[in-house]
C-alpha positions as CSV (number, residue, x, y, z in Angstrom):
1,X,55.1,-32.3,9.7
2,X,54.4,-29.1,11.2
3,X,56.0,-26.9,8.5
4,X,53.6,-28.8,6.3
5,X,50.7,-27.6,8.6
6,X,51.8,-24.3,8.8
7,X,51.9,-24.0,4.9
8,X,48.4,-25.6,4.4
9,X,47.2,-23.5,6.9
10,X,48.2,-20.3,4.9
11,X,46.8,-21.6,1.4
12,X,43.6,-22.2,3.4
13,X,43.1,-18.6,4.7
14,X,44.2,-16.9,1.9
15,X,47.9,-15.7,2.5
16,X,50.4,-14.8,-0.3
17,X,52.7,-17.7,-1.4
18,X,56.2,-16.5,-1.6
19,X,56.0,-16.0,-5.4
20,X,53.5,-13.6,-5.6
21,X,54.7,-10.2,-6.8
22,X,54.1,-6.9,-8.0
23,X,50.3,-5.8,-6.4
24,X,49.2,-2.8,-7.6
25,X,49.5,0.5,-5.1
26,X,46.2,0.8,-3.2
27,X,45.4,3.4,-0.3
28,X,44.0,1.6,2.5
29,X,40.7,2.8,4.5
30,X,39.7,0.4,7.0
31,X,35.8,-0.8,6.5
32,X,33.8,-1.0,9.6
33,X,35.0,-3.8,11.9
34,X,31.3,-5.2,12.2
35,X,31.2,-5.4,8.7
36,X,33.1,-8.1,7.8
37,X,34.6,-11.2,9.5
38,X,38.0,-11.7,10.5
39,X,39.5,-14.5,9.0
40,X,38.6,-17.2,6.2
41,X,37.6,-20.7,6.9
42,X,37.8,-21.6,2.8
43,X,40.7,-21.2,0.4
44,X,40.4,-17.8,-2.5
45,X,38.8,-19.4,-5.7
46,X,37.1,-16.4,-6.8
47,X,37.1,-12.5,-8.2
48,X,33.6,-11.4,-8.1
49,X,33.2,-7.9,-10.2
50,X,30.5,-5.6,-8.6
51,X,29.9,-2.2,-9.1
52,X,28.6,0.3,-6.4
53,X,25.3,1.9,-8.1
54,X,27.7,5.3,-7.0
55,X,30.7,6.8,-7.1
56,X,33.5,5.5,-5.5
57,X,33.4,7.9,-2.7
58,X,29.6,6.8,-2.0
59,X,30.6,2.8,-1.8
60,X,33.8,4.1,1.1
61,X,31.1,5.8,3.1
62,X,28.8,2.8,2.9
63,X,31.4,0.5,4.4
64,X,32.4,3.0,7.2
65,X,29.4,4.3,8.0
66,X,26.2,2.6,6.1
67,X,23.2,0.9,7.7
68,X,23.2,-2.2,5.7
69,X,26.6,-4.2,6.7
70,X,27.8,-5.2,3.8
71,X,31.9,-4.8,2.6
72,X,34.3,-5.9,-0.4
73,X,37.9,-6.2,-0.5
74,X,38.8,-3.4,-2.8
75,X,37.2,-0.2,-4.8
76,X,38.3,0.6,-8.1
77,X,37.8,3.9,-9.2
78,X,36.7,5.3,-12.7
79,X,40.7,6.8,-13.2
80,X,42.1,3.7,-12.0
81,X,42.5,4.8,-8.1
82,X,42.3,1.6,-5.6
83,X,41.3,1.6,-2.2
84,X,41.5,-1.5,-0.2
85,X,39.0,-2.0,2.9
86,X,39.0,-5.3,3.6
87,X,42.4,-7.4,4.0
88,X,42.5,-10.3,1.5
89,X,42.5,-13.0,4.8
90,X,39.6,-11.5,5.6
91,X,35.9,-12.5,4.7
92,X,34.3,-9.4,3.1
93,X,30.3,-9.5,2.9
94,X,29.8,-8.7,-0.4
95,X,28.7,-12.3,-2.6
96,X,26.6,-13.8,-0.4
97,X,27.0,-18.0,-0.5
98,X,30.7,-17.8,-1.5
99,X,32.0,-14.8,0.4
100,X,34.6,-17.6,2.5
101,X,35.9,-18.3,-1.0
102,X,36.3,-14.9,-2.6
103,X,37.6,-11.7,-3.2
104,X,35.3,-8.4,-4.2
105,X,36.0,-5.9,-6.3
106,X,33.6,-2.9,-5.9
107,X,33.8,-0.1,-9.3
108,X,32.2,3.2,-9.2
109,X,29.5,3.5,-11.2
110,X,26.2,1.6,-12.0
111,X,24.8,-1.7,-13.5
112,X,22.6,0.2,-15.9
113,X,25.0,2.8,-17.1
114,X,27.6,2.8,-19.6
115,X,30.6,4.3,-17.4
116,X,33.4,2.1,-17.8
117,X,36.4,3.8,-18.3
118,X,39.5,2.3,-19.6
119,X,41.6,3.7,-16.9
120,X,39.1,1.5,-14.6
121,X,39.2,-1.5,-16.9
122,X,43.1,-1.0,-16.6
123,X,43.3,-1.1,-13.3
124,X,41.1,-3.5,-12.0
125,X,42.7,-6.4,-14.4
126,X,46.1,-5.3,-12.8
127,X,44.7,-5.8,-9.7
128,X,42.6,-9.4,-10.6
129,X,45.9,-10.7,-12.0
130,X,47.9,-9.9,-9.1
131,X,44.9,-12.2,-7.2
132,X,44.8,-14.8,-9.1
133,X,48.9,-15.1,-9.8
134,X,48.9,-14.6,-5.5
135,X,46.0,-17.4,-4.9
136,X,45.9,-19.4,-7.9
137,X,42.8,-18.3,-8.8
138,X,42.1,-19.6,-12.6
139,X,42.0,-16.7,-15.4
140,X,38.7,-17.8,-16.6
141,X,34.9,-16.8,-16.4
142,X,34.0,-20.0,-13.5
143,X,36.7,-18.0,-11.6
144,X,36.3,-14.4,-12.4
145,X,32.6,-13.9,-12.2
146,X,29.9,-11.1,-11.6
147,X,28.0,-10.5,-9.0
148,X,25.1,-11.4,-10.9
149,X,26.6,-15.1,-11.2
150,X,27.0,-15.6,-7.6
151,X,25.0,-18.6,-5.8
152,X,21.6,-17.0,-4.8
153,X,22.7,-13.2,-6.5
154,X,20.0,-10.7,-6.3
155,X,22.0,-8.3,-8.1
156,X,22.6,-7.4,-11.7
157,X,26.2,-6.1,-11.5
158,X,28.2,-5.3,-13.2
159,X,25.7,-5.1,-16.1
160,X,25.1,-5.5,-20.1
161,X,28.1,-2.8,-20.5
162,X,30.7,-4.5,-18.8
163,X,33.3,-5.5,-21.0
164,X,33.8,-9.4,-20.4
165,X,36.0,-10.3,-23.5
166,X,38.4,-7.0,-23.0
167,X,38.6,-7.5,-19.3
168,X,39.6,-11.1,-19.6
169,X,42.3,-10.1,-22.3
170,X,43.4,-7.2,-20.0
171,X,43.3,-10.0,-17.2
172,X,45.9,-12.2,-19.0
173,X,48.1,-9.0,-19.9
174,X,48.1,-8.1,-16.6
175,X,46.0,-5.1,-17.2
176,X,48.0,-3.8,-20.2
177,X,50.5,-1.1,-21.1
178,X,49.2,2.9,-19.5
179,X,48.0,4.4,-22.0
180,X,50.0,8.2,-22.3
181,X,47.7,11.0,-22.2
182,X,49.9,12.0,-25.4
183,X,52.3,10.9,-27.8
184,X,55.9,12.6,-27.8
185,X,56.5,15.3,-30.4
186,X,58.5,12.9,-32.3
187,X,56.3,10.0,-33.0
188,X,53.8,11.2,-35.2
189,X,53.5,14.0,-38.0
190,X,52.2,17.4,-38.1
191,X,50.0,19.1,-40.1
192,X,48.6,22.8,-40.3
193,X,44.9,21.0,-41.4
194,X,44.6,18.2,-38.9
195,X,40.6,18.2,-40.0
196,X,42.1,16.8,-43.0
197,X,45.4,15.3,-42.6
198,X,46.0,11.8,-42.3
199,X,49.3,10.0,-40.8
200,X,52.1,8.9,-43.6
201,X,51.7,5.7,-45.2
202,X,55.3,4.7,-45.5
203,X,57.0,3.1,-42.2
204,X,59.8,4.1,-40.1
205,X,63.2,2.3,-41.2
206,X,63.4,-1.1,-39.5
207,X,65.2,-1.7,-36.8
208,X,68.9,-3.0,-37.5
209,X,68.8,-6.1,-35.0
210,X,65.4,-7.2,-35.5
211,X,66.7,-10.6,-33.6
212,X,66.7,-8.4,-29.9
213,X,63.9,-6.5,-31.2
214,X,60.6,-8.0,-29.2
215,X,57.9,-8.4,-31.4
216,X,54.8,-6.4,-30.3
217,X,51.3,-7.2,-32.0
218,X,50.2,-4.9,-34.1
219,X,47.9,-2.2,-32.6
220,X,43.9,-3.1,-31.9
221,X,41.1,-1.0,-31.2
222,X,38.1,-1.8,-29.1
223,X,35.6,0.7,-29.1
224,X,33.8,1.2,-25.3
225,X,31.3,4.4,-25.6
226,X,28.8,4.3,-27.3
227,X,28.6,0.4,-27.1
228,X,26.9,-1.6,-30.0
229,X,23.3,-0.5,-29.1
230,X,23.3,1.3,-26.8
231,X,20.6,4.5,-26.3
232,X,22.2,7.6,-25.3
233,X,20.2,10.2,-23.3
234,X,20.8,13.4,-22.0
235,X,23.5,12.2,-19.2
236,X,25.8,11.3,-22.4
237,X,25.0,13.8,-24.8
238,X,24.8,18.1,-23.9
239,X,21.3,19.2,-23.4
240,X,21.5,21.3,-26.4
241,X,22.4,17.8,-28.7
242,X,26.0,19.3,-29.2
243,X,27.6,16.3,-29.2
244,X,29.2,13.0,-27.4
245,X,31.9,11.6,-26.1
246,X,33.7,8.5,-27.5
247,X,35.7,6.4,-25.7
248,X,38.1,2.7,-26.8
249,X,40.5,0.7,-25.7
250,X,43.7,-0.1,-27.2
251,X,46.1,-3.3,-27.3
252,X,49.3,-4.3,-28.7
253,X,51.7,-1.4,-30.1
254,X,51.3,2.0,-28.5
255,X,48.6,4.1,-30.3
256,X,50.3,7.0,-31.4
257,X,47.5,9.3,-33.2
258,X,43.8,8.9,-33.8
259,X,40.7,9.4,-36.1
260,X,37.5,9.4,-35.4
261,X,34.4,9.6,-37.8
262,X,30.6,9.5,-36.7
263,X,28.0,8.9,-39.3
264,X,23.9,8.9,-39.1
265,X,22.6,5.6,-40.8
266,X,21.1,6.3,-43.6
267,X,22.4,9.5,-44.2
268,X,26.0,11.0,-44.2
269,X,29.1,11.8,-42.7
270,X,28.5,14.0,-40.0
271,X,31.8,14.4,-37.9
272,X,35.4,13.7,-38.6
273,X,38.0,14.5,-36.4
274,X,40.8,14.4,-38.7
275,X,44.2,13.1,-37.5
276,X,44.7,13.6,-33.8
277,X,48.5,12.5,-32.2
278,X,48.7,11.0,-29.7
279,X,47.7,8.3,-27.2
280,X,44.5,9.4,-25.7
281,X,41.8,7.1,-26.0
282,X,38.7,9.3,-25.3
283,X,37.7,11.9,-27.9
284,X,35.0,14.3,-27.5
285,X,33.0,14.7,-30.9
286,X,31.3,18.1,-31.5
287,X,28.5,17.6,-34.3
288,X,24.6,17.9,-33.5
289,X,22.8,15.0,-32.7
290,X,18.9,14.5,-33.4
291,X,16.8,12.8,-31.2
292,X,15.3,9.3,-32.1
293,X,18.0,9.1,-34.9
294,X,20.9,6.2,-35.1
295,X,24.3,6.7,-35.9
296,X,27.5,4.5,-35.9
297,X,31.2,5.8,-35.4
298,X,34.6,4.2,-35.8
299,X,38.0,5.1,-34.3
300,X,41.1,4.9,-36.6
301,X,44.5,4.3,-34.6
302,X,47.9,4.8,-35.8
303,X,51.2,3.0,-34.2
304,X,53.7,4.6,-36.1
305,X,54.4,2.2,-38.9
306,X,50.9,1.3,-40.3
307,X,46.8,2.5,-39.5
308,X,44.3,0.0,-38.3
309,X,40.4,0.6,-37.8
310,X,38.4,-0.3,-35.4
311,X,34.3,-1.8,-36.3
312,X,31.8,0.4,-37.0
313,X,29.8,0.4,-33.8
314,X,25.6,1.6,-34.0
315,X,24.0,3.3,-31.3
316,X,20.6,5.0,-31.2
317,X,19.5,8.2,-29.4
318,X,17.2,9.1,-26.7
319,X,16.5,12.5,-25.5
320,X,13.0,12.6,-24.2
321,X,12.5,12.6,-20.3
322,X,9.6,10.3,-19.2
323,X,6.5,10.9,-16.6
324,X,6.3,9.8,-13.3
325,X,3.4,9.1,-11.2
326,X,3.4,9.4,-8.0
327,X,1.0,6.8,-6.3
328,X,1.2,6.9,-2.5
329,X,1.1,8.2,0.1
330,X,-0.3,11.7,-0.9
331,X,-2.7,14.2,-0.5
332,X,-1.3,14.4,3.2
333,X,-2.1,11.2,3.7
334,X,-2.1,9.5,7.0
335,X,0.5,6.7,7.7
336,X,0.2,4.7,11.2
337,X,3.9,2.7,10.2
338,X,7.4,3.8,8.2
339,X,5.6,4.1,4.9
340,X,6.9,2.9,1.8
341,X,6.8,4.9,-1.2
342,X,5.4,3.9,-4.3
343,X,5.6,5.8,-8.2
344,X,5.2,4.6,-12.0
345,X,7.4,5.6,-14.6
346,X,6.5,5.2,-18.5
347,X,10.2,4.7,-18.7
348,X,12.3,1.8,-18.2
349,X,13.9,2.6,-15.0
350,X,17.4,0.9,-13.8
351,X,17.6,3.7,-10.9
352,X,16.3,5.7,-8.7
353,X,16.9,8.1,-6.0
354,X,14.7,9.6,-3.0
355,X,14.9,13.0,-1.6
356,X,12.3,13.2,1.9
357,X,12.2,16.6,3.6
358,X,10.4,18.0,6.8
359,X,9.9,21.4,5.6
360,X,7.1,22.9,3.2
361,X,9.8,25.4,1.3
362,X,12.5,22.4,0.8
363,X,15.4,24.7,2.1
364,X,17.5,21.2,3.2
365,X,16.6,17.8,2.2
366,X,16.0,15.8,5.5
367,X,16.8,12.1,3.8
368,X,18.4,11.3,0.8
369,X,18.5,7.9,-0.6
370,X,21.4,8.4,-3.2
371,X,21.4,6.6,-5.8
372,X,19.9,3.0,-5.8
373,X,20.3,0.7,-8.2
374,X,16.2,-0.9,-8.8
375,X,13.5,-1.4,-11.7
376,X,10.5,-1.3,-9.4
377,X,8.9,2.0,-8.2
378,X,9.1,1.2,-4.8
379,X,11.4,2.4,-1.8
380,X,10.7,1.7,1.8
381,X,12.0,4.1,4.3
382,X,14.6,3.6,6.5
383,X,14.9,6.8,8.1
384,X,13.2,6.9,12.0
385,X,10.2,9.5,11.3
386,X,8.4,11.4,13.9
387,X,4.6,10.8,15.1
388,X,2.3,13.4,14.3
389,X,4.5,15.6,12.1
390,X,3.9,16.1,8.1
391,X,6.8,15.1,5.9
392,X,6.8,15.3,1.8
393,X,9.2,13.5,-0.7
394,X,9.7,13.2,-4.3
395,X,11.8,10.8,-6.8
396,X,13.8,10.8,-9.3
397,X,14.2,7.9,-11.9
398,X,16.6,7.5,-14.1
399,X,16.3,5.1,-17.3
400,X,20.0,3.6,-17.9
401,X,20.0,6.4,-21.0
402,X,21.2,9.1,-19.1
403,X,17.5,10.8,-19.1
404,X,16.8,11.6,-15.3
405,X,12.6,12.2,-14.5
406,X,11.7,14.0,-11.5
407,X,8.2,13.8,-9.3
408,X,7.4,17.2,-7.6
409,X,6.6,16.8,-4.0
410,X,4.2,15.1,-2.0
411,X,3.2,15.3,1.3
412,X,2.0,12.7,3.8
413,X,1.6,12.8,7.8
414,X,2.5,10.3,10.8
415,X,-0.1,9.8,12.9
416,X,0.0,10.5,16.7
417,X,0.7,6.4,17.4
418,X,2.8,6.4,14.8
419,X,5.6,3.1,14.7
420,X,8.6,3.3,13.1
421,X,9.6,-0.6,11.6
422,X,12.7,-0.2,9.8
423,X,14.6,-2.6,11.5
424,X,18.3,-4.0,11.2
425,X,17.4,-7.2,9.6
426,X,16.5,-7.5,6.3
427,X,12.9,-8.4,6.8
428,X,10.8,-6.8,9.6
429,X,6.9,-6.9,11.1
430,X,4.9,-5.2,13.8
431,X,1.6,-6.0,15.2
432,X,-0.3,-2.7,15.1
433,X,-3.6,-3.3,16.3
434,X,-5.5,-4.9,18.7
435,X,-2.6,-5.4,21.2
436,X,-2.4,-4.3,24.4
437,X,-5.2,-6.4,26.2
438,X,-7.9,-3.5,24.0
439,X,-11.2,-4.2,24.0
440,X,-13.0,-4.5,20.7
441,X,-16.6,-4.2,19.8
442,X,-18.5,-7.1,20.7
443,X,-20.6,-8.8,18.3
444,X,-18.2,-7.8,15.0
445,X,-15.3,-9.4,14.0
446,X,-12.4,-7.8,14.7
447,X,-9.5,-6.7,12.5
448,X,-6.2,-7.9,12.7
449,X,-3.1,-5.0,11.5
450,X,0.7,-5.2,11.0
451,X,3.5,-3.3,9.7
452,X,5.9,-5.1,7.1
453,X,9.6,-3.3,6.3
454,X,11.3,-4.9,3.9
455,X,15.3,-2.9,3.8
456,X,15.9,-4.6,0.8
457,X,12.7,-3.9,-0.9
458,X,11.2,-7.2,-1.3
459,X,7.2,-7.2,-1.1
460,X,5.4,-9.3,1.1
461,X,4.1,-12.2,-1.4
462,X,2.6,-14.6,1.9
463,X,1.2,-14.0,5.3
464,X,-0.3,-16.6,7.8
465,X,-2.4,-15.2,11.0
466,X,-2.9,-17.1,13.9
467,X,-5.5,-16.8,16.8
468,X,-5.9,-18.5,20.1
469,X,-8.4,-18.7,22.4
470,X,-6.3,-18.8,25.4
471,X,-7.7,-22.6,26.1
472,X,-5.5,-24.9,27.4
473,X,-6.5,-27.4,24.1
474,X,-3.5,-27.5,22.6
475,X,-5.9,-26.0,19.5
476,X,-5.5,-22.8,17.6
477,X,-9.0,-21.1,16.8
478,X,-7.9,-20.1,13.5
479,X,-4.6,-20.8,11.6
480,X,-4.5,-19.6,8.0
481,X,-2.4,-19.0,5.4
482,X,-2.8,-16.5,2.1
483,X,-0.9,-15.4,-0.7
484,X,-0.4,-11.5,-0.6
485,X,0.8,-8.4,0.2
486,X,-2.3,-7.3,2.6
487,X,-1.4,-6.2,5.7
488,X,-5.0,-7.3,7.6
489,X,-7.0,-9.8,8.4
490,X,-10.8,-10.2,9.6
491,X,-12.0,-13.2,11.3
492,X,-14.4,-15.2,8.8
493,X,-17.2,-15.2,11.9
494,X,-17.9,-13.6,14.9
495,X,-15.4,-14.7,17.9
496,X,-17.6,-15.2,21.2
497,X,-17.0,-13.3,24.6
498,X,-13.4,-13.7,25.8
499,X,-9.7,-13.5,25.4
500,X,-7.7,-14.3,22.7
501,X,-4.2,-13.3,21.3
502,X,-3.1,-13.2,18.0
503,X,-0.2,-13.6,15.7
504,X,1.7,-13.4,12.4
505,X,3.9,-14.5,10.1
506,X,4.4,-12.9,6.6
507,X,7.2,-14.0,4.0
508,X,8.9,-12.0,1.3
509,X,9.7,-14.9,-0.9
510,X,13.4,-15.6,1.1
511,X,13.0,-14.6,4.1
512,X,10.4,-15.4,6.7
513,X,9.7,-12.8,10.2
514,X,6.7,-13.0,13.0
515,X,5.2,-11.1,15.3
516,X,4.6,-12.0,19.3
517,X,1.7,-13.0,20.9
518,X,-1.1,-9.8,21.3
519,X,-4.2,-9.8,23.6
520,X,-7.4,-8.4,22.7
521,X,-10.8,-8.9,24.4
522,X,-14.1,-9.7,22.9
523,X,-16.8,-8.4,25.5
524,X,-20.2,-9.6,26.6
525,X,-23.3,-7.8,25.7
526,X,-23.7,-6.5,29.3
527,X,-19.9,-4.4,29.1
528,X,-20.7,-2.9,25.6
529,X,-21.1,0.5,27.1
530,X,-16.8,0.1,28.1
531,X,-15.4,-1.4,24.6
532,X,-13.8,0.7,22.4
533,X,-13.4,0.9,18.7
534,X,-10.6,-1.1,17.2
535,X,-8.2,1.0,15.4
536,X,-9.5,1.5,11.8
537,X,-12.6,0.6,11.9
């Protein structure tokens, strides 16, 4: 009986049944202990694919070192490198609802972005059939899911460019054969015209025990870059329209020479690379590219014994960098609470970056966002600024194309009260004004200000404000609730001489945070020489 314990026990937290064999080599880099918990209370039913809105090196720093404690199990990078940062017995915060029940898988690059590499794709299904073999996790898409399909996701990731059919096929061959940076000497043929040549047509001799021969499928092509499409910009293409790069993926018998031809739709041929041996599977085509204009390309594989084509594949390009509009704060405005920053774009926008600085001739950038993955021009501070001191900041957004558009700089100031409210917590709100036991203007009705912080960029959709009149009623004078991003509130009437205190609550459409109780005082008409002004008005 307790051997049987011991062995449920083990399935429940997640540890390796005796079968399991073969994980991939990872280098391990300890996440922050306070980002993740120790531990599983659930068995391992799922693989949830993310990707970082970064480079690899970007998602290791944020769980080491980040503000927002959140972790995953493993980061793949885009040649195939794997860290590990959590332990798989461990509960990694990275999926929200089912983080007891899964494992994460964290990839460089972005939701928005075409970046995939094949190395990556390789890699990652080694790695997610090692899992599921080790915890017998399903090879299907309830099992193996994005973090997009999580319970209560708020994410995207990993995107319209991720791969689903190849990575579940890759999945099931246990990530596939490496594919060789080249073919040997001996495997394909050589030519003095490669522009023109094209591999034999007549196959090798068979093999003379075909009975211990295994049979291998024939060779298949999946084209990755461009995608079917997809709208390349200036990241993917040189800034002189020189060319692109091509990437695919291959299955079945080794690829052992390539071919790959580009054409304009509607128009002609306009690159061929000719016969290339070997096994590379990215190829870097050279012709001129117009802007607005859509081509398709096709790869051509040889495995030694016969050709095979892949699909034609369309894409469509896009070299023109939008405008952005910088809407507040500016003009050295004044902020009395950690501002957050607002801009158009008459692009699509799938990311965006923030630069602040505290310095007029932008020697050093004081803050820098990185990269954040986000459709809405909106970013709320998280850095602690300092009252009374002039700060200036500018954007960059970039539209999924590879086209980046940059604001210039614009300058606002904290004021001498200024309050920082970037909390911890995802949702934060601070009573500004009147607080303190202030005396306001008798006979007007008084304005109510708070601060809202959102470090997850939500807006404030409801707010309710409460006032008492410090009677022992059991009554509130006013309790109200309205639908809104203000951050104020004026009585509807006059309040009478007295003291009151004041409260609220605001809501980002999850998440609900309120402020304490805050005096004021509403003179008679005799002590209107002593009140002062409340804040703002």
């Amino acid at each position: 009986m307790r051997s049987g314990i011991v062995i449920f026990s083990l399935l429940l937290l997640g540890a390796a049944p005796a079968f399991a064999q073969g994980k991939p080599p990872t280098t391990w880099v300890p996440a922050n202990p306070n980002f993740y918990k120790r531990g599983r209370t659930q068995p391992i039913r799922y693989v949830v694919i993310h990707t970082i809105e970064g480079s690899a090196g970007s998602g290791i720093n944020t769980f080491r070192h980040g503000r927002r404690k959140v972790s995953a199990h493993y980061i793949i990078d885009f040649d195939g490198k794997l860290t590990q940062m959590v332990k798989d017995q461990d509960t990694a915060w990275h999926a929200g609802r089912i983080n007891g029940q899964s494992i994460g898988l964290e990839h460089a690059g972005w939701a928005g972005r075409n970046k995939w590499t094949m190395a990556q794709y390789r890699a990652s299904a080694r790695l997610t059939r090692w899992l599921c073999d080790t915890y017998r996790i399903p090879i299907d898409r309830r099992h193996i899911i994005g973090h997009v399909e999580a319970p209560g996701a708020t994410h995207t990731d990993p995107g319209r460019y991720f791969d689903w059919n190849l990575y579940l096929r890759l999945v099931r061959e246990g990530g596939g054969a490496s594919t060789p940076t080249s073919a040997p000497t001996t495997s394909a043929p050589t030519t003095s015209t490669p522009s023109t040549s094209t591999p034999p047509t007549s196959s090798p001799a068979p093999s003379p025990t075909p009975s211990t021969t295994p049979t291998t499928a024939a060779l298949a092509l999946q084209p990755l870059r461009p995608a079917p499409g997809e709208v390349l910009g200036t990241d993917d293409v040189a800034a002189d329209l020189s060319g692109l790069t091509t990437e695919w993926g291959t299955l079945g018998r080794e690829q052992r020479g390539f071919r790959v031809l580009v054409e304009e739709v509607g128009g002609a041929l306009r690159y061929d690379s000719g016969f290339v041996a070997g096994g590379a599977t990215r190829h870097r085509v050279t012709a001129r590219l117009r802007h607005g204009a859509t081509y398709r390309w096709q790869v051509l594989g040889w495995d030694g014994q016969a050709t095979t084509s892949s699909a034609w594949v369309a894409f469509r390009t896009d070299f023109a960098r939008g405008q952005l509009t910088v809407l507040s704060p500016t003009g050295g405005a004044v902020v009395e609470s950690t501002p957050a920053l607002r801009w158009s774009s008459d692009k699509p926008q799938v990311s965006y970056r923030v630069w602040i600085d505290d310095d007029a001739d932008h020697a050093r950038i004081w803050s820098d966002s990185k990269e954040l993955n986000g459709a809405k021009g909106l970013h709320y501070v998280r850095s602690r600024l300092q009252p009374n001191r002039t700060y200036y900041w500018r954007v960059m957004s970039y539209d999924g194309r590879g086209n980046q558009t940059i604001s210039g700089w614009h300058a606002f100031r904290t004021s001498s009260d200024y309050v920082h409210t970037a909390g911890d917590g995802a949702l934060n709100v601070v009573a500004l004004s009147p607080k303190g036991g202030v005396r306001v203007r008798p006979g007007e009705r008084p304005t109510l200000r708070w601060a809202y912080h959102s470090t997850e960029g939500r807006d404030q959709v409801a707010f309710q404000v409460q006032i008492d009149d410090m009677v022992a009623d059991g009554r509130l004078l006013v309790d109200e609730r309205y639908a809104g991003d203000h951050v104020g509130y004026r009585p509807a009437v006059e309040l009478p001489p007295g003291t009151y205190r004041w409260r609220v609550r605001v809501w980002d459409g999850r998440l609900g945070k309120g402020t304490d109780w805050n005096v004021f005082v509403v003179p008679g008409p005799a002590t209107s020489g002593l009140t002062s002004a409340i804040e703002g008005n």
